[in-house]
C-alpha positions in Angstrom: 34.5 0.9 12.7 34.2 2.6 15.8 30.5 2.2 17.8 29.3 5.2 18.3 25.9 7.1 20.4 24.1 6.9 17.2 20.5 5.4 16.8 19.5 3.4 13.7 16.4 2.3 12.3 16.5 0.4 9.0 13.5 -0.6 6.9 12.8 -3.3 4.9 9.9 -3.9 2.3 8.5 -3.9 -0.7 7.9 -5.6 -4.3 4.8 -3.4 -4.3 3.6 -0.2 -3.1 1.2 -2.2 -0.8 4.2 -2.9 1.2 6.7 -0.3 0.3 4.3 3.6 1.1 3.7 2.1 4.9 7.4 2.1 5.0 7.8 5.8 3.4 5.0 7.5 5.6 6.9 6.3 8.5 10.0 7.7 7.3 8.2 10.6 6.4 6.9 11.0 10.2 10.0 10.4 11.9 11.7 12.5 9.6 9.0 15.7 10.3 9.1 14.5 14.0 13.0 14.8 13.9 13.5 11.9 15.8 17.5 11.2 16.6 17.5 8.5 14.8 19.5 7.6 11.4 17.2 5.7 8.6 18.5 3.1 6.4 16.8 1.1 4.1 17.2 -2.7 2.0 15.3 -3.6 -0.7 15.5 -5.2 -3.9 17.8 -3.9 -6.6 14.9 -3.4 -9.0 11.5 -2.7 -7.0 9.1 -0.4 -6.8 11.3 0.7 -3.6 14.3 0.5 -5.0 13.6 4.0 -7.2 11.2 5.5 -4.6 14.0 5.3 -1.4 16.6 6.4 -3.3 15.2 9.3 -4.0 15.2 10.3 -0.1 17.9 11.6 1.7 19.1 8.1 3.1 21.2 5.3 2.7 19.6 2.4 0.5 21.4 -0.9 0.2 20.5 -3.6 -2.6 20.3 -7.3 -1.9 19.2 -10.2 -4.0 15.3 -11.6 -3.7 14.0 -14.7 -4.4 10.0 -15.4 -4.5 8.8 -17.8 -2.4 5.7 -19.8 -4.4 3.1 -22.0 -3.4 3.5 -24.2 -6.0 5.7 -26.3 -7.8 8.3 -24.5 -10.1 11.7 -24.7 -11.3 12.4 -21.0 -10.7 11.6 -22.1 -6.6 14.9 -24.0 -6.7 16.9 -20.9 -8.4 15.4 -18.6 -5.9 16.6 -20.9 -3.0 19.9 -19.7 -4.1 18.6 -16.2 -4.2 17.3 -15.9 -0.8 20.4 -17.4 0.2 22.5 -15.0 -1.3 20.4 -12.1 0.1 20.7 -13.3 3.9 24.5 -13.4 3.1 24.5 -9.6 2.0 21.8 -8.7 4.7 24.1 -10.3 7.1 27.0 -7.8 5.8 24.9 -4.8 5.7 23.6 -5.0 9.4 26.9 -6.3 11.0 28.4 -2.7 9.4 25.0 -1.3 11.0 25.4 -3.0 14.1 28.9 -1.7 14.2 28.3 1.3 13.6 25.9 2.6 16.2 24.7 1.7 20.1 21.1 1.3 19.3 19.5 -0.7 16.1 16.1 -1.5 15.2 14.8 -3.3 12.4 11.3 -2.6 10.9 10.2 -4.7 7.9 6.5 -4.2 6.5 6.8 -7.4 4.0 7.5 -8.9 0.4 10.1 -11.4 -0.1 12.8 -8.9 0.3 11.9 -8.6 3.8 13.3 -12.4 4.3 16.6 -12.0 4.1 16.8 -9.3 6.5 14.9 -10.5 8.8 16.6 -13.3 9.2 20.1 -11.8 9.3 18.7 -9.5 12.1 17.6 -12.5 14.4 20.8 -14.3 13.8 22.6 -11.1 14.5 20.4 -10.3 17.7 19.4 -7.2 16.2 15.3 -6.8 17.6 12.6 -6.4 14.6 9.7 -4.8 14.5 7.0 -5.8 12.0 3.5 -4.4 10.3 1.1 -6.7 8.4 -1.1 -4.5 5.7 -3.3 -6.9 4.9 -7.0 -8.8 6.6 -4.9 -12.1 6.0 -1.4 -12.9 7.2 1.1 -13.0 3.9 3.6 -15.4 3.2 7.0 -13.7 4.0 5.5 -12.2 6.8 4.4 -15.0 8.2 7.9 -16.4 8.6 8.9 -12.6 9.6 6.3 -13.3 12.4 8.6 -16.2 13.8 11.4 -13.4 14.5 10.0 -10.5 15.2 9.4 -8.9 19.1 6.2 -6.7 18.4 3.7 -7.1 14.9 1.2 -5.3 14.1 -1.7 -4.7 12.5 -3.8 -3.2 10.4 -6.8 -5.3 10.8 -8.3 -7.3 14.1 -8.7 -10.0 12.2 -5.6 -10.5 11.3 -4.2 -11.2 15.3 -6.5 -14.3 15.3 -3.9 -15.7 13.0 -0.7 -14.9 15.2 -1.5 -16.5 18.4 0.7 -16.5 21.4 2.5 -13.4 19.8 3.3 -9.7 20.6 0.5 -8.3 18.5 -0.7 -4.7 18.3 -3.4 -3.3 16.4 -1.9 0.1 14.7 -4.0 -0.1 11.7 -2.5 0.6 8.4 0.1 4.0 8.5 -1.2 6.1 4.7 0.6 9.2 3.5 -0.1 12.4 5.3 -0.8 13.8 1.6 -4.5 12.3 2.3 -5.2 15.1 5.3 -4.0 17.7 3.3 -6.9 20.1 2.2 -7.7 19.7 -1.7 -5.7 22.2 -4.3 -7.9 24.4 -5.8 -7.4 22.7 -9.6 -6.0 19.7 -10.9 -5.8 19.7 -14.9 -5.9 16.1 -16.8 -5.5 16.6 -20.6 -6.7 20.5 -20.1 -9.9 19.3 -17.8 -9.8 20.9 -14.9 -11.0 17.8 -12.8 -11.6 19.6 -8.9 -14.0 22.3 -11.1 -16.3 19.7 -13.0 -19.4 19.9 -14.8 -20.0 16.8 -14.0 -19.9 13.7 -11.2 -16.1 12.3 -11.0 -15.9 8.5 -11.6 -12.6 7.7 -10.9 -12.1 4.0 -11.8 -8.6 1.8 -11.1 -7.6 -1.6 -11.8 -4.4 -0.9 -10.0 -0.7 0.4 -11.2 -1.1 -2.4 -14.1 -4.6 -2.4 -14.7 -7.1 -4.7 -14.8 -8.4 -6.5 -18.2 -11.8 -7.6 -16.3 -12.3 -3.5 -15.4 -11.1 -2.1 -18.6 -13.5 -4.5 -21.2 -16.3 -3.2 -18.8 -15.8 -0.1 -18.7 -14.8 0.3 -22.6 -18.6 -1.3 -23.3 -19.8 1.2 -20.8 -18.5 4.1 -22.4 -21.1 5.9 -23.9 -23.4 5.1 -21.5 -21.7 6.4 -18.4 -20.2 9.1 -20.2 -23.5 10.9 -20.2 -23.5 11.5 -16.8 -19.9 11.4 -15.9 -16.6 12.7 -15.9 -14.6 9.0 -16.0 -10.9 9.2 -14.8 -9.4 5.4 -15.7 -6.6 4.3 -14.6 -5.9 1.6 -17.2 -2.1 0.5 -17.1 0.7 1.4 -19.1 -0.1 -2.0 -22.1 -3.8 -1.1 -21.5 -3.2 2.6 -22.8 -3.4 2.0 -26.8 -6.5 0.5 -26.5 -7.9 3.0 -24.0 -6.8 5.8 -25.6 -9.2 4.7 -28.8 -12.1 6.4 -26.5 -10.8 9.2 -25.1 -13.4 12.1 -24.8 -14.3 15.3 -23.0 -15.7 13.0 -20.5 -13.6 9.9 -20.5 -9.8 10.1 -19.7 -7.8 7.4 -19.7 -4.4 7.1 -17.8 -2.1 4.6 -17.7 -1.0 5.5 -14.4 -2.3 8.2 -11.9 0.2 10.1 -10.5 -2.3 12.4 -9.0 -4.0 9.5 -7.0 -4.6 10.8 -3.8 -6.8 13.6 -4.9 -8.9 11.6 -7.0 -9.5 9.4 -4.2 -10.4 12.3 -2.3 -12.0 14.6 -4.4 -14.4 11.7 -7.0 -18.1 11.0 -6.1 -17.6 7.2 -7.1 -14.7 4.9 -7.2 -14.6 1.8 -8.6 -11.2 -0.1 -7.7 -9.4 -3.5 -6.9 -8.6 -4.1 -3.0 -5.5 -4.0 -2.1 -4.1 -3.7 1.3 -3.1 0.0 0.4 -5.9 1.4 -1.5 -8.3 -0.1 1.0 -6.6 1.4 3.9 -6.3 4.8 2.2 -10.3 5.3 1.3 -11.2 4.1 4.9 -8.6 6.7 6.4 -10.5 9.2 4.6 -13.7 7.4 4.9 -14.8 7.6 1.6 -18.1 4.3 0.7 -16.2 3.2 -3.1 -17.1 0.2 -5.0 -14.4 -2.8 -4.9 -13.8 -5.9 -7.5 -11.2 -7.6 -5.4 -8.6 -10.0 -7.5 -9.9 -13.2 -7.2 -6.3 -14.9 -7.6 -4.9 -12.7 -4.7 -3.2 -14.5 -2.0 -5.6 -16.4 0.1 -8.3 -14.4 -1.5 -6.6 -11.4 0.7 -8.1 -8.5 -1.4 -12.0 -9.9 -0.8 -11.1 -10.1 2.8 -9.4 -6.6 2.6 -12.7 -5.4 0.8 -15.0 -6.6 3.3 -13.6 -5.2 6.0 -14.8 -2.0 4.2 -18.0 -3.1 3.7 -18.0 -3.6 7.5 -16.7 -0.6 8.1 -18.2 2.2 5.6 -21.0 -0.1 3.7 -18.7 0.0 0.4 -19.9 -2.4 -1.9 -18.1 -5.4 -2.8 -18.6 -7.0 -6.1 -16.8 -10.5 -7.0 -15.1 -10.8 -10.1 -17.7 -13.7 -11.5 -20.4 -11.2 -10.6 -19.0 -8.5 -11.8 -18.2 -10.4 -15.1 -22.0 -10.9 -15.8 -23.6 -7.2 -14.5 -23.7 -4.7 -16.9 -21.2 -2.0 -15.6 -24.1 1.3 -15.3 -26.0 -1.2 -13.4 -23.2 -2.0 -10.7 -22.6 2.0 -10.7 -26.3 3.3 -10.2 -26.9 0.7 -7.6 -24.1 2.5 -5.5 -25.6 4.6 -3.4 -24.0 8.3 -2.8 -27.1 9.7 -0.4 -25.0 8.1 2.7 -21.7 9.5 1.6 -19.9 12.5 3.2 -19.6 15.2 1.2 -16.2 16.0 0.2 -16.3 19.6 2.8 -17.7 17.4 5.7 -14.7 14.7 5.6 -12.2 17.6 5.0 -13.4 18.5 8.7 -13.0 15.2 9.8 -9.9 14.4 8.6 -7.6 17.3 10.7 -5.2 14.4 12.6 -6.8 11.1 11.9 -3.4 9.5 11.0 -4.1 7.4 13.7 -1.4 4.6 12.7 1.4 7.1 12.2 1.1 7.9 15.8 0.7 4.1 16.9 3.9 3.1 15.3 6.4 6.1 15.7 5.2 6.2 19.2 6.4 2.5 19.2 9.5 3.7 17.7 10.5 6.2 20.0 9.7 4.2 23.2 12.3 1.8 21.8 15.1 3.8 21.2 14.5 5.9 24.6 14.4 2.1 26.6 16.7 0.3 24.8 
């Protein structure tokens, strides 16, 4: 294969959407910026990546994953093997790469998929850029960290735990579908959910769902239903049960496609704390209520709340807490006088993708150096 003028950039990432929609707004950007630049991507054979890239215009190349656990298991020796296996056909895919064009960059935003390829690209001399969602430094991309030329960020406090290293603070790069001005209706089950009666409640336990949110808000439901219009994201083998108290005023999904919107457009939000959904409400500033997962990595998703609270004043209820408060309570407490209304932050919001900038800027200074 002949070596051409071409410039690549290939992506690695995912497992979850935490790590995986950082990756697609940048591909988004440099597509809409038309950089010249070719994309690639490698992920997993079966993630949450796997179905979103491929259905982009771009190349998307399958390897094998492994997880790597903190404890002891069996399935730690069979995914040895694994990860093994995937930094043989990472080393495959980016020699072709490498062959292929003049100028290569690798940019991984974490998950165990992000291993293999990173450590293909340092053996291969092929530079790597990396970004770090969450307040504390994750496993695979702490050993990404040992190989990459520039990290970054999307909290300060996570550069206190990558000392001596090329670290930027970008923040966390969210889809550009959060600037975009609200439509004028969004129908859920024939409820027109933008022109409501009542307040929006939009409550999430994540893409699967939380048991500890759902049994509190199912003993809630009368109650807040009086005053609200309750959006739930449940989770697809939470949906039987939720649907047993579906109403006019409480609408149970088992996943919501529509996310963005509700963020945007609900008077309260109760959710868990992941990197992503964190990163999105504080892009569009929006004060929500958060019950981070208290088995989370490094107890990553209180940290990620906090910095919230720091930042907005969102409250930030603990699982045992939460467990014990009766759910109105928790709800009431939540203050709305000090939050924007939905017309002020629309005004606020006109180029605030502040990240996107950081990182494609980043991008573009490589491939016009290199």
């Amino acid at each position: 294969m002949q070596k051409n003028e071409t410039k690549k950039i290939v992506f690695t990432g995912g497992g979850s959407g935490g790590h995986l929609f950082p990756a697609v707004a940048l591909i988004d950007a440099i597509i809409e910026k038309r950089f010249d630049v070719t994309i690639e991507y490698i992920g997993s054979t079966n993630g949450i990546e796997s179905k979103i890239i491929k259905d982009k215009d771009i190349a998307y190349h399958s390897i094998q994953t492994g997880k790597l656990r903190r404890y002891l298991s069996f399935q730690n020796l069979l995914d040895i093997f694994r990860l093994i296996i995937g930094i043989c056909q990472s080393l495959i895919i980016l020699i072709k790469i490498k062959k292929s064009c003049n100028r290569c960059l690798l940019f991984s935003t974490g998950g165990f998929v992000s291993i293999p390829p990173a450590i293909a690209a340092k053996i291969l001399g092929i530079p790597q850029y990396m970004h770090e969602q969450t307040s504390r430094l994750g496993l695979a991309n702490k050993i990404n960290s040992m190989f990459a030329a520039k990290i970054y960020t999307s909290f300060g406090s996570t550069a206190k735990m990558l000392p001596n290293k090329n670290v930027t603070l970008s923040g966390n790069p969210v889809r550009k579908e959060l600037f975009a001005p609200l439509p004028e209706k969004l129908m859920i089950d024939n409820i027109d959910v933008i022109q409501r009666s009542k307040p929006l409640l939009f409550i999430t336990g994540g893409g699967n769902g939380s048991e500890l949110i759902n049994h509190a808000v199912f003993n809630s439901i009368e109650q807040l239903s009086q005053r609200y219009l309750i959006i739930h994201q449940v989770g697809e083998k939470h949906l039987t049960e939720a649907i047993k108290y579906k109403s006019n005023s409480y609408l149970p999904l088992a996943f919501a496609t529509e996310i963005i919107t509700l963020f945007k457009t609900a008077d309260i939000i109760l959710s868990r704390a992941g990197a992503g959904t964190v990163s999105e409400l504080l892009a569009i500033k929006k004060r929500s209520i958060f019950v981070p997962l208290k088995i989370a990595q490094q107890n990553e998703q209180y940290h990620n709340a906090m910095e919230a609270h720091e930042k907005l004043g969102s409250t930030v209820i603990q699982e045992d807490s939460f467990s014990t408060t009766p759910l109105p309570s928790i709800i009431e407490s939540f203050s709305l006088k000090q939050s924007e209304t939905n017309l002020e932050r629309d005004k606020k919001l006109e180029n605030q993708n502040t990240p996107i900038e950081i990182l494609t800027t980043a991008i573009r200074n490589y491939f016009d150096n290199v």
